[in-house]
C-alpha positions as CSV (number, residue, x, y, z in Angstrom):
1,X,0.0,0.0,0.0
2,X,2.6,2.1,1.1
3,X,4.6,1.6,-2.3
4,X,1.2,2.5,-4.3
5,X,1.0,5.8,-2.3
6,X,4.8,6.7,-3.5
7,X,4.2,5.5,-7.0
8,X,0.9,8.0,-7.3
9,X,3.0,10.8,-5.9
10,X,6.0,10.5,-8.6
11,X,4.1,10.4,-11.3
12,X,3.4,14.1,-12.9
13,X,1.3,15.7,-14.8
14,X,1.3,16.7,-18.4
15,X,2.1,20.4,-17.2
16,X,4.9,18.8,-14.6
17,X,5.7,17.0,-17.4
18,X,6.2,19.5,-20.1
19,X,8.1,21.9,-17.5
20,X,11.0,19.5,-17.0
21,X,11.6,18.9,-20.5
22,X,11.7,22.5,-20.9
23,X,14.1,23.2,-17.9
24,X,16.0,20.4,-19.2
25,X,16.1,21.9,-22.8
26,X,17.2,25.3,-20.8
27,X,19.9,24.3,-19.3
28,X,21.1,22.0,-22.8
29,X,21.9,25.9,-23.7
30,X,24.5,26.1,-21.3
31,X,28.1,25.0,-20.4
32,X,28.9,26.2,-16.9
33,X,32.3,25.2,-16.9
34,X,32.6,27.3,-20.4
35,X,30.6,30.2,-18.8
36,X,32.5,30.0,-15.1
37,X,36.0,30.4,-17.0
38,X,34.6,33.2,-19.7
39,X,33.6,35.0,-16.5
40,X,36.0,35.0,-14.5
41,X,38.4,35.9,-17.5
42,X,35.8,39.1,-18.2
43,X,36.3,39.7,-13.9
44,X,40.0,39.4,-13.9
45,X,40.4,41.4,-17.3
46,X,38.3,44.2,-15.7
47,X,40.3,44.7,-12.5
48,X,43.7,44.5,-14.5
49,X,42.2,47.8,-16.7
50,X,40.8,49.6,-13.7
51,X,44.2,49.4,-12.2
52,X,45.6,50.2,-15.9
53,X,42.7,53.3,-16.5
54,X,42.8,54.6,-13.2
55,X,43.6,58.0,-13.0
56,X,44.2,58.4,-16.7
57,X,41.6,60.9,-18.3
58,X,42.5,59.1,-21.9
59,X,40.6,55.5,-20.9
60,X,37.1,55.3,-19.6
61,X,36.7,51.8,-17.2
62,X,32.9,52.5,-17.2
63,X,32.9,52.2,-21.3
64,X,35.0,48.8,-21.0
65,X,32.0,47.6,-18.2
66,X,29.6,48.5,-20.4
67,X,31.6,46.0,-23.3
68,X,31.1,43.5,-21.0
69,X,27.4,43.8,-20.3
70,X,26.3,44.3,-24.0
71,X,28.6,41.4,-24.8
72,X,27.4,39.1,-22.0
73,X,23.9,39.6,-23.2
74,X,24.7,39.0,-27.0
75,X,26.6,35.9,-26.0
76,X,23.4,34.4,-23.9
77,X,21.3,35.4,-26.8
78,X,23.6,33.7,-29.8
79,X,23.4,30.6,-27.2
80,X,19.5,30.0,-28.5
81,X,20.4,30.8,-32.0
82,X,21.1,27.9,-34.5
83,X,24.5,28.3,-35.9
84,X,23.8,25.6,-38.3
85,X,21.2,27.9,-40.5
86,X,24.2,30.6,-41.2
87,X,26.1,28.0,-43.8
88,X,24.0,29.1,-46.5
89,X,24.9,32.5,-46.1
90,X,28.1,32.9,-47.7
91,X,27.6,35.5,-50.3
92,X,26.0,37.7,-47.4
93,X,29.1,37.2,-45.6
94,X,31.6,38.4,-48.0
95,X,29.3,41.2,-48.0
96,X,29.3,42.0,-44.7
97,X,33.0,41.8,-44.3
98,X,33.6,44.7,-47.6
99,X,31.4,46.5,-45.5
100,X,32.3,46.8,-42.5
101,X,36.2,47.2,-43.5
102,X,35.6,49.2,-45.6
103,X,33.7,51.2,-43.9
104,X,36.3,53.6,-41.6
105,X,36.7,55.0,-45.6
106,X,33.5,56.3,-45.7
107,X,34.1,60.4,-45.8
108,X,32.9,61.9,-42.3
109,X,32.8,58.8,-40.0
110,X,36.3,57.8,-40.6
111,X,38.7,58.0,-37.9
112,X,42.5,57.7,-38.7
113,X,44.3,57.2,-35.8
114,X,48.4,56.6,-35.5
115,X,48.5,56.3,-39.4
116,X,45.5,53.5,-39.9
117,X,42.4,54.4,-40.3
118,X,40.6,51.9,-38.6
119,X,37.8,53.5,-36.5
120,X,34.0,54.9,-37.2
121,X,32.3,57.7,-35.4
122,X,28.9,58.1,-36.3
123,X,27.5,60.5,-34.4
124,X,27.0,60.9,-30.3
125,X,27.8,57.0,-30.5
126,X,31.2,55.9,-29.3
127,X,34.2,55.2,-31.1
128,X,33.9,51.5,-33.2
129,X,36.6,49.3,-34.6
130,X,34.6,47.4,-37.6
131,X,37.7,45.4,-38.3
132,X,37.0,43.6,-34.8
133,X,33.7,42.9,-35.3
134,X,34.3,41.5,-38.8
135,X,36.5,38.2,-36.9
136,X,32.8,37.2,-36.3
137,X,31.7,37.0,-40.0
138,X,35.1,36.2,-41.2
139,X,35.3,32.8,-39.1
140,X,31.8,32.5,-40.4
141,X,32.9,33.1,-43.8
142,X,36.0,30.8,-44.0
143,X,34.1,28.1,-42.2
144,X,31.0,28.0,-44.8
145,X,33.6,27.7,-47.6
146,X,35.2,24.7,-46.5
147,X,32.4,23.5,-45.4
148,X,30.9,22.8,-48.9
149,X,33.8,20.3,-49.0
150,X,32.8,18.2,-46.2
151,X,36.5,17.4,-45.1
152,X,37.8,16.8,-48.6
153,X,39.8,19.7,-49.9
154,X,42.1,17.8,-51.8
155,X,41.3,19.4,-55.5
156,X,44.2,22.1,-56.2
157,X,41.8,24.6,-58.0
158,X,38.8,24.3,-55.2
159,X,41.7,25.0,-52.6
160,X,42.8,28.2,-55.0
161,X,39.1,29.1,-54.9
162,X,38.7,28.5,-51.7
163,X,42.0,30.8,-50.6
164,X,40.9,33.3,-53.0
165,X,37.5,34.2,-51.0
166,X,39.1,33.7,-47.6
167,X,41.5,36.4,-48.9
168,X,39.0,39.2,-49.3
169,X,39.0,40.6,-46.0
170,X,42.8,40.6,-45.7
171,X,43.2,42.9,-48.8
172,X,39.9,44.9,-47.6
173,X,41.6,45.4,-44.2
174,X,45.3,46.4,-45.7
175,X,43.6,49.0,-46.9
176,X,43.7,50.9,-43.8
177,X,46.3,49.8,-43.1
178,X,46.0,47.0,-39.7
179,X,48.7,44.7,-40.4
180,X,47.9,43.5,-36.9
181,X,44.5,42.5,-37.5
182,X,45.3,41.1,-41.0
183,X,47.2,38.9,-39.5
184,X,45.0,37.6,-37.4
185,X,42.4,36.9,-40.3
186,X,45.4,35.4,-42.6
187,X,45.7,32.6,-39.3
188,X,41.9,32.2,-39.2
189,X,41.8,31.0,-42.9
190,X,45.1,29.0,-41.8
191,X,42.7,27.1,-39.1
192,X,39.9,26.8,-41.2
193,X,41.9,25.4,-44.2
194,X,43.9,23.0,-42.1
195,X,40.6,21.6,-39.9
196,X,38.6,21.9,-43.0
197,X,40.5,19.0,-44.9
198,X,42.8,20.7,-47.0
199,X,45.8,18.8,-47.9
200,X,49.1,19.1,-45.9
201,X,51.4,19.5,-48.9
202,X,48.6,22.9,-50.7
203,X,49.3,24.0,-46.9
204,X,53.1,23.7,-47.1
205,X,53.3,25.0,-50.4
206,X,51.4,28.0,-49.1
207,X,53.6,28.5,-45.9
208,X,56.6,28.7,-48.7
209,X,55.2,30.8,-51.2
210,X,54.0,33.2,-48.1
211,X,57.6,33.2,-47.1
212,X,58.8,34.0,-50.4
213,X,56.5,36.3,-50.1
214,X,57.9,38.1,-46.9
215,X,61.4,38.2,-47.9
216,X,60.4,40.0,-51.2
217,X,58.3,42.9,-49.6
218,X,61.4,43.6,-47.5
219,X,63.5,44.0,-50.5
220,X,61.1,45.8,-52.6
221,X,59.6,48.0,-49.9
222,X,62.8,50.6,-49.4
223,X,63.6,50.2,-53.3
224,X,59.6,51.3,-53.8
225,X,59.6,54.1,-50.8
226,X,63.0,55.5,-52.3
227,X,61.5,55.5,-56.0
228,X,57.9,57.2,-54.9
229,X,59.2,59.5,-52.1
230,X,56.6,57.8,-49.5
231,X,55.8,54.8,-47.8
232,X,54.5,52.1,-50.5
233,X,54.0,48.6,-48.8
234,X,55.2,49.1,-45.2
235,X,54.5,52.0,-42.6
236,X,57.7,53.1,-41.0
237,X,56.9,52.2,-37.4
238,X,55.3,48.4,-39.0
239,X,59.1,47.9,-40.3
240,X,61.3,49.8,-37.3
241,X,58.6,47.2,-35.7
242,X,60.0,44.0,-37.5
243,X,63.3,45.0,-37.0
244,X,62.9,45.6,-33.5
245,X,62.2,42.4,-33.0
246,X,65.0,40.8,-34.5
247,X,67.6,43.5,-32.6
248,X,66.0,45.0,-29.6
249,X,68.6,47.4,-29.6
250,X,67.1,49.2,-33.2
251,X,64.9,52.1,-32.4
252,X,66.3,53.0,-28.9
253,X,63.4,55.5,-28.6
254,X,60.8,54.5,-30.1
255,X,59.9,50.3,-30.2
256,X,63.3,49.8,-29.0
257,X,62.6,51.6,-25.9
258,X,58.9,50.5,-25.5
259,X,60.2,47.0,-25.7
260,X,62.4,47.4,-23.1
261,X,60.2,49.4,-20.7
262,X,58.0,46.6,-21.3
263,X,60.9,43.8,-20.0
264,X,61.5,46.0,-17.0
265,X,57.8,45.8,-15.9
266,X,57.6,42.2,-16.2
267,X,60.7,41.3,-14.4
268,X,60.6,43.8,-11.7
269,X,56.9,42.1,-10.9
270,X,58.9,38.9,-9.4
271,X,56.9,36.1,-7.9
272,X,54.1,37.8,-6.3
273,X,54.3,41.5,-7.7
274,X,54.0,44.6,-6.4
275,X,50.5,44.6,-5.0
276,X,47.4,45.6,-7.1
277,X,47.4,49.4,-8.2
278,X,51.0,49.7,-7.3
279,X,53.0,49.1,-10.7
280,X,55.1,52.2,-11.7
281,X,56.1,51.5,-14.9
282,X,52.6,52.6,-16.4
283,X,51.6,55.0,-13.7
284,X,54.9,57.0,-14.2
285,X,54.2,57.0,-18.2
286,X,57.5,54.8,-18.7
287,X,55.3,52.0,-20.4
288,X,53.1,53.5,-23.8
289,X,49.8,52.0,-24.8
290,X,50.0,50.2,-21.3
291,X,45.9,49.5,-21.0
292,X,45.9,48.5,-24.7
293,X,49.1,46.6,-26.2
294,X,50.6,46.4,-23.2
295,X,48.3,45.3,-20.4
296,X,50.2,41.8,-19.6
297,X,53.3,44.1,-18.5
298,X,50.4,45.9,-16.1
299,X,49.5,42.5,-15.0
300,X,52.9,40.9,-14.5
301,X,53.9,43.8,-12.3
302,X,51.3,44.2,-10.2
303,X,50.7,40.3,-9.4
304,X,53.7,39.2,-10.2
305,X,54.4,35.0,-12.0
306,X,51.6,33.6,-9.7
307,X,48.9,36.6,-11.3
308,X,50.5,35.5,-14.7
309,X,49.9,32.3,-14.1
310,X,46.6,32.2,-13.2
311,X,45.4,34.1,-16.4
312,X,47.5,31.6,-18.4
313,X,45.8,28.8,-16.7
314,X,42.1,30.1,-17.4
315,X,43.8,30.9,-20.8
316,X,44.4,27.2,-21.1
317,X,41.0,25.9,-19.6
318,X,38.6,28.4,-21.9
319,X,40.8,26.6,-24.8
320,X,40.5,23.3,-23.7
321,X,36.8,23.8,-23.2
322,X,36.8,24.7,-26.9
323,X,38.4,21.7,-28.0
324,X,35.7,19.4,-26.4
325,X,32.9,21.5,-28.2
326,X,34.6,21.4,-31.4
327,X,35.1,17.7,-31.4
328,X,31.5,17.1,-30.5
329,X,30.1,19.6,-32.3
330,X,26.9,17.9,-35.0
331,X,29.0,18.9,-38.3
332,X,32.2,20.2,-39.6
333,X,30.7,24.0,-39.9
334,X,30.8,23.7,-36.3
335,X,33.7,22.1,-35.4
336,X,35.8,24.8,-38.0
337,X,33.7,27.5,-36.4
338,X,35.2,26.7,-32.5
339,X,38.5,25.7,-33.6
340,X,38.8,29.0,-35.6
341,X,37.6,30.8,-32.4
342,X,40.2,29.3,-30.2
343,X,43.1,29.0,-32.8
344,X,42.2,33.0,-33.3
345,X,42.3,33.7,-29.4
346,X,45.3,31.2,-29.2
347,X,47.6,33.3,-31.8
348,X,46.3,36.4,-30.0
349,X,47.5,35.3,-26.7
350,X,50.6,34.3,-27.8
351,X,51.7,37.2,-30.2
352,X,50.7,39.6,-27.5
353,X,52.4,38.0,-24.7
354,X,55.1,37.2,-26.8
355,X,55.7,40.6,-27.9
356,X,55.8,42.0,-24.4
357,X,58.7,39.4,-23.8
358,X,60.7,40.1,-27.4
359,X,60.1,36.7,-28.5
360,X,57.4,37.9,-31.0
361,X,57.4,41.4,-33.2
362,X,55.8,44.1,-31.4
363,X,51.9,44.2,-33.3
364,X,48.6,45.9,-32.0
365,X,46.6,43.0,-31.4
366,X,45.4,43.1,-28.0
367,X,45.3,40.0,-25.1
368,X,41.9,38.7,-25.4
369,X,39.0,40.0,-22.6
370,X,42.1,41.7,-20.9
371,X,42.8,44.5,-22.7
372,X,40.9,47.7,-23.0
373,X,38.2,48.1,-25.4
374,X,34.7,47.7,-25.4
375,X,35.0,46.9,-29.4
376,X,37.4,44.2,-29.0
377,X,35.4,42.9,-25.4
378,X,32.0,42.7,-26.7
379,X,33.7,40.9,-30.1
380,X,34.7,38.5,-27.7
381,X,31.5,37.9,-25.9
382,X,30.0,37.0,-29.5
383,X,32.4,34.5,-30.0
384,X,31.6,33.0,-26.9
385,X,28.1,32.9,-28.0
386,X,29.0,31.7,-31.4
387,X,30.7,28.5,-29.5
388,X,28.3,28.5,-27.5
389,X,25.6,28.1,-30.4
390,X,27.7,25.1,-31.6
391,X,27.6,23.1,-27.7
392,X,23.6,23.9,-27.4
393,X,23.3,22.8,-30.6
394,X,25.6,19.4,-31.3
395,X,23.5,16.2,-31.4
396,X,26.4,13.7,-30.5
């Protein structure tokens, strides 16, 4: 009797019924170990910029928390979208990436700013970097072209094709001229190539003629400056930048010196740093673009190896987290999409980092939801919603 009585209180209504399937369909949209580490990167990234911003009339911390509220509410929105319906747009996506780099060149909202012009204002609306936005229809783009292929890239002239449109927004954005983000899109079409099935040798043949490639713009680029009486190919500070890197003794007061300001910070941070707000390298003006290029030195000063290490280590889980979505993700489009995701913030972690420590040339590509700028932060938060798309949506 007693078990009868238990069985007739378990069972549950068709409402009961219908309200656990949709709590459990809910909470399908989300993966809290992927949202705990995205947050506490977005927390930790915001307390290393108000110590950065602080006092400095040029930087606005409320604008950067503002980044990360619009892009935290994107990101759970994109969770419910289906990312599987945007492979048929590929057309709209080349579109969409002219437009928005090219779009700084529009007369009147075109911002040029230390030689690029790279920035809109439209308005009373804040400053926007279009370029950063387009890494979310650019990994879109390059992951509906090799998608078509299912895996199979293996035909020379589809791989040309395939190259060619992945190209577009790298000559569209040379145009400003952001080496620093063309080189991020250039390792984007890498990934997507690469995951996407395309042969080993088409990738090694590429890797050759792209170093070709490099060695021939150095040796053309003074012969072309010297014959036109301006810079042709490379900017000045992109090539004392280059150079810099290979002697850090080039440019004493200009890269030179910013690379070595940045050196000092880092060691003088030691194993537990100076103590939060205390770094003097930025505060005294010693260390340029320190909220922006250089936040890591603001970071490694302050908090010292064991602060490093701790972003390095939510670094590593946010990318490991990736990997497991990609590899159960329901189709090739999104397993191309996460890996290009991560592989982008991997080479953005790396090259920034790197370049504070002169074992990468100094570029302008920021450290991913740590440095300043609402732009580049709420980018970021799409992304996250664009993997997140791909978990709440896989069927393995």
């Amino acid at each position: 009797m007693a078990e009868t009585v238990n069985q007739i209180q378990t069972i549950q209504t068709p409402d009961e019924a219908v309200g656990a399937v949709n709590r459990t369909r809910r909470f399908k949209y989300f993966n809290f170990p992927f949202l705990i580490v995205a947050g506490l990167l977005a927390l930790y990234g915001l307390a290393v910029v108000y110590s950065a911003v602080h006092g400095n009339e040029d930087y606005s911390f409320s604008r950067q928390a503002g980044g990360v509220v619009v892009g935290a509410v994107l990101m759970l929105v994109l969770f419910r979208v289906d990312y599987r319906q945007l492979s048929h747009f590929l057309v709209f996506f080349i579109i969409i990436n002219v437009v928005l780099i090219l779009m700084p060149h529009v007369p009147g909202i075109g911002v040029n700013t230390m030689g690029a012009t790279s920035w809109v204002k439209i308005g009373p609306l804040p400053q926007l970097q279009p370029g950063e936005f387009a890494k979310v229809t650019v990994i879109l783009l390059d992951a509906a072209v090799v998608a078509r292929y299912g895996g199979r890239l293996d035909e020379p002239k589809e791989f040309l094709k395939s190259l060619g449109i992945m190209m577009i927004p790298f000559v569209c954005i040379m145009t400003q001229p952001d080496l620093g983000t063309g080189l991020v899109y250039i390792f984007i079409a890498g990934i997507a190539l690469l995951v996407g099935g395309a042969k080993p040798k088409f990738i090694l043949i590429l890797l050759g003629v792209a170093a070709v490639g490099i060695i021939g713009l150095f040796t053309l680029d003074p012969i072309l400056d010297n014959a036109m009486g301006h810079d042709v190919l490379l900017k000045e500070y992109q090539r004392a930048r280059l150079l810099v890197f290979l002697d850090n003794s080039y440019d004493p007061e200009g890269d030179g010196y910013n690379l070595q300001q940045a050196q000092i910070a880092i060691g003088s941070g030691g194993l537990f740093g100076k103590g939060y707000m205390n770094a003097t390298q930025s505060t005294l003006g010693y260390l340029p673009e320190a909220p922006t290029d250089f936040i890591f030195c603001v970071l490694a000063e302050e908090l010292g190896f064991v602060g490093a290490l701790g972003l390095l280590l939510l670094y590593t889980a946010l990318l490991l987290i990736c990997f497991h979505i990609a590899y159960n993700a329901a189709d090739l489009f999104g397993t191309v999409i996460v890996m290009c995701v991560a592989g982008m913030w991997l080479f953005q972690i790396l090259e920034n980092i790197g370049m504070t420590c002169g074992l990468m040339p100094i570029t302008g590509i920021p450290l991913p939801f740590v440095s300043f700028g609402s732009s580049f932060m709420v980018v970021n938060f799409i992304l996250l919603g664009v993997v997140g798309s791909v978990w709440a949506h896989s069927t393995r």
